[in-house]
Residue, then its C-alpha position, 0 to 999 in steps of 0.5 A: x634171577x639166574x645165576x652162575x658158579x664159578x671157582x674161587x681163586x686161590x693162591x697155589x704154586x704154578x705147579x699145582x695150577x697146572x695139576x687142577x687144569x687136569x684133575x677130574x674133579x670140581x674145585x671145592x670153593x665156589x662163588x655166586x656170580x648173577x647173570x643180568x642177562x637172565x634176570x626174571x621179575x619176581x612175582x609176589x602173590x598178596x597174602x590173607x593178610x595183606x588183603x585184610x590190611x586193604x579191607x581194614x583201610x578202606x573201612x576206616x576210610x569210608x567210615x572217616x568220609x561218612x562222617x565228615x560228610x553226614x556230621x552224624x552217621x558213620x554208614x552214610x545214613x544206612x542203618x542195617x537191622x542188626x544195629x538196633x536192639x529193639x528190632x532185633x528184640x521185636x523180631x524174636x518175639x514176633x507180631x503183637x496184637x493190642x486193643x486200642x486201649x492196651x496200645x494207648x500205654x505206649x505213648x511215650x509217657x512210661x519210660x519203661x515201654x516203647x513208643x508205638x503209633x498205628x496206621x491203618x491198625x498197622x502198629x508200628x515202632x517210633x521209639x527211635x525218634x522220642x523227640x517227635x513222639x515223646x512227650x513234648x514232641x509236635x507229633x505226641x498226640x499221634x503215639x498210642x493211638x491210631x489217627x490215620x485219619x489225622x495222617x491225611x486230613x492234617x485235622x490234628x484235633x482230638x476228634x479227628x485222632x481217630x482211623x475212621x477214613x469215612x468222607x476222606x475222600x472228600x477233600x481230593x474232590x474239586x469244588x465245583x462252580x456255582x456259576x458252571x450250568x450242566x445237566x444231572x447226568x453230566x454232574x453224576x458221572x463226573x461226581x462217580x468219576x471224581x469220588x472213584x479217583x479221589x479214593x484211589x489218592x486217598x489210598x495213596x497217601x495212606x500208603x506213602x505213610x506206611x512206607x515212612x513207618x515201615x522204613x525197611x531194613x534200614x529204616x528207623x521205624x518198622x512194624x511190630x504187629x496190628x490193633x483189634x478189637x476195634x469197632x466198625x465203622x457206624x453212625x454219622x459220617x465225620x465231616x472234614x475240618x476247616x483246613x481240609x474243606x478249605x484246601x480242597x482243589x477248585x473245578x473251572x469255569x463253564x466252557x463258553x466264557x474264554x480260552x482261559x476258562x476252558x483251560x482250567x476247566x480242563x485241567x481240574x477235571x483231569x484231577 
């Protein structure tokens, strides 16, 4: 905002009036006077703090709305690595290894250990969830072991508790129907394209397991190391149990007994 001086008034006699007008020099006393004509809009730039007050603020408010809205996180769900001790801990030690025998001591029971699982000799870290892995929890019986194939079969028997994948495969197969005729070579085609896709959707769920326990950076499960020491696959082929066999998916009827037919048949061979 601009501005203007001008003399002070005083009172003097009209003979030293008349003297100033003439004198050289500037009067001594001056006044600021503002010129509304020349007023500038001030420009105010935000200082370190001003933006660490809006920063702060909108923390506080995200943090509030999180809360509000989740009832239990402050992060909308997000839970960032550096938030848990454990996988700060398993981090700085790096990947362990663990004969089946040494991994069913981390079962839950001893409260001085954590809580491990395997899938597919993958060893991964559950403690964060006791009350399902725990002692007493529905899914107990999965810690301190590896039961992959329990995680595809939903066979939760204790024979099925174990990472033999052998015949899997077998519930993603459709049944065929008895009353369907074809010839061998038809039957032996479809049965090698049926087992070659029912791999593959085996492969798949094995794989939809490893992205739950291996959750990421923010996830609450992540991997610490892998099992050895175990044995190969010998000896008989474990069948599957009444719950698998009975879900396995339904081939059609033979062509030639009705639109309708024709249309299941179609659409289980494409299973």
């Amino acid at each position: 905002m601009a501005s203007t001086l001008r003399p002070r008034p005083t009172a003097t006699s009209p003979k030293e009036s008349s003297d100033d007008t003439s004198s050289p020099n500037p009067p001594s006393s001056y006044i600021v006077t503002s010129n509304s004509d020349h007023d500038e809009p001030i420009s105010r730039i935000p200082s370190l703090l001003d933006i660490l007050r809006l920063l702060l603020v909108g923390i506080l408010l995200s943090t509030t709305l999180s809360y509000f809205i989740t009832s239990e996180s402050l992060t909308w769900g997000y839970r960032p690595s550096w938030t848990c001790p454990a996988r700060i801990r398993a981090w700085l030690r790096g990947p362990i290894t663990l004969h089946p025998s040494e991994l069913s001591l981390y079962n839950g029971t001893l409260p001085t250990l954590p809580i491990y699982l395997a899938l597919n000799a993958s060893i991964y870290d559950v403690s964060a969830s006791p009350h399902l892995y725990g002692p007493g929890g529905p899914y107990h019986f999965f810690s301190g072991r590896d039961a992959t194939r329990a995680f595809i079969t939903g066979c939760f028997d204790p024979p099925h508790l174990i990472p033999d994948l052998r015949g899997v495969e077998e519930m993603f197969i459709p049944v065929d129907d008895p009353e369907e005729v074809v010839s061998s070579k038809v039957r032996k085609t479809r049965r090698e394209r049926d087992v070659r896709v029912a791999r593959k959707k085996m492969e798949e769920a094995v794989e939809g397991w490893r992205r739950l326990f291996d959750g990421g950076k923010g996830g609450k499960y992540f991997w610490v190391g892998r099992v050895v020491g175990v044995e190969g696959e010998e000896g008989e082929v474990m069948g599957l149990c009444v719950g698998a066999r009975e879900g396995r998916p339904k081939r059609g009827k033979v062509e030639g007994k009705g639109a309708e037919d024709k249309g299941r048949v179609r659409r289980a061979e494409d299973v």
